[in-house]
C-alpha positions as CSV (number, residue, x, y, z in Angstrom):
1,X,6.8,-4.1,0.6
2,X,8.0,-5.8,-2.2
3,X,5.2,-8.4,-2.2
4,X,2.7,-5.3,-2.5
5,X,5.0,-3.9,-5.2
6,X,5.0,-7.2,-7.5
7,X,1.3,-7.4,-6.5
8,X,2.0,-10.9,-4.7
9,X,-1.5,-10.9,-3.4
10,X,-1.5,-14.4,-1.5
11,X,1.8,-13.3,-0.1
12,X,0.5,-10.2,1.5
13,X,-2.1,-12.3,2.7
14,X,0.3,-14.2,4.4
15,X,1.9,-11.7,6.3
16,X,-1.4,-9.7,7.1
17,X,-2.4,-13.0,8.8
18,X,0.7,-12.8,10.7
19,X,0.4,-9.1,11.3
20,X,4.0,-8.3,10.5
21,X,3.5,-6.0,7.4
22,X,1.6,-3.5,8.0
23,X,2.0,0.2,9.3
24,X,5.7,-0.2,8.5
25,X,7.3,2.7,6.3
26,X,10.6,3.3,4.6
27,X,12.8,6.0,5.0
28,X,10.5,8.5,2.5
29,X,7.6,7.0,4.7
30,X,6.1,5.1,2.0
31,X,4.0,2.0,2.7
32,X,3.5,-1.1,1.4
33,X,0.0,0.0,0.1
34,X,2.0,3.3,-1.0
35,X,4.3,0.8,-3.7
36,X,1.1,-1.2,-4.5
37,X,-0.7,2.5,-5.6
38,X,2.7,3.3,-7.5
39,X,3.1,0.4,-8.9
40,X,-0.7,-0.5,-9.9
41,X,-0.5,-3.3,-8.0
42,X,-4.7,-3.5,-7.6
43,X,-5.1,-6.6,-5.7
44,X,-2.1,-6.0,-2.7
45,X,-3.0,-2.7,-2.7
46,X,-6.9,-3.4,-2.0
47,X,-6.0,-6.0,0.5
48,X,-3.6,-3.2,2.2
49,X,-6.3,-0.2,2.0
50,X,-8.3,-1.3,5.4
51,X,-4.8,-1.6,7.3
52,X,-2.7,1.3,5.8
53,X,-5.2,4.0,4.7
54,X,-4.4,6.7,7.3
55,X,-0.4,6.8,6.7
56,X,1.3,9.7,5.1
57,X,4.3,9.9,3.8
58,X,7.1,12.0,4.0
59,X,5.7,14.4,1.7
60,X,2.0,14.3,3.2
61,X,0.5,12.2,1.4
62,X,-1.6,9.3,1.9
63,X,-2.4,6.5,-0.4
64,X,-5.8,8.2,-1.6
65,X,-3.2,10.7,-2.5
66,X,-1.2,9.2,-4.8
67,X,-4.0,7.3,-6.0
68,X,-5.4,10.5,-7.4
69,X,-1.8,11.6,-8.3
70,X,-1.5,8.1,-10.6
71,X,-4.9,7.7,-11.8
72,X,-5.6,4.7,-9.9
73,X,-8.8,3.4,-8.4
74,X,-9.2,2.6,-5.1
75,X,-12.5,2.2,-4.8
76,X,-12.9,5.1,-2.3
């Protein structure tokens, strides 16, 4: 999650390759594409979209969400 948050794209690469980042969620059921989208990270969060796109949170909400929520452009 951090490497979505600091918008590390060629390390999220990395570990979607190795398919051992995504669908995992914190404790508030945030996802790494959920930090990218909070964070603005644009490039981690577009390589995330196709692999995380359908996960709520804790509160409901799904990275669309909280797209709208922080005027940020996913492209949907």
């Amino acid at each position: 999650m951090a490497a979505a948050r600091t918008n590390e794209a060629s390390t999220v690469q990395l570990l979607l390759r190795r398919a051992r980042y995504h669908g995992r969620q914190d404790i508030l059921g945030m996802s790494a594409l959920m930090h990218a989208v909070e964070r603005r990270a644009r490039e981690a969060a577009h390589l995330l979209l196709p692999h995380e796109a359908a996960l709520h949170n804790a509160f409901g909400e799904t990275a669309f969400d909280m797209a709208r929520r922080c005027c940020v452009d996913l492209g949907e």
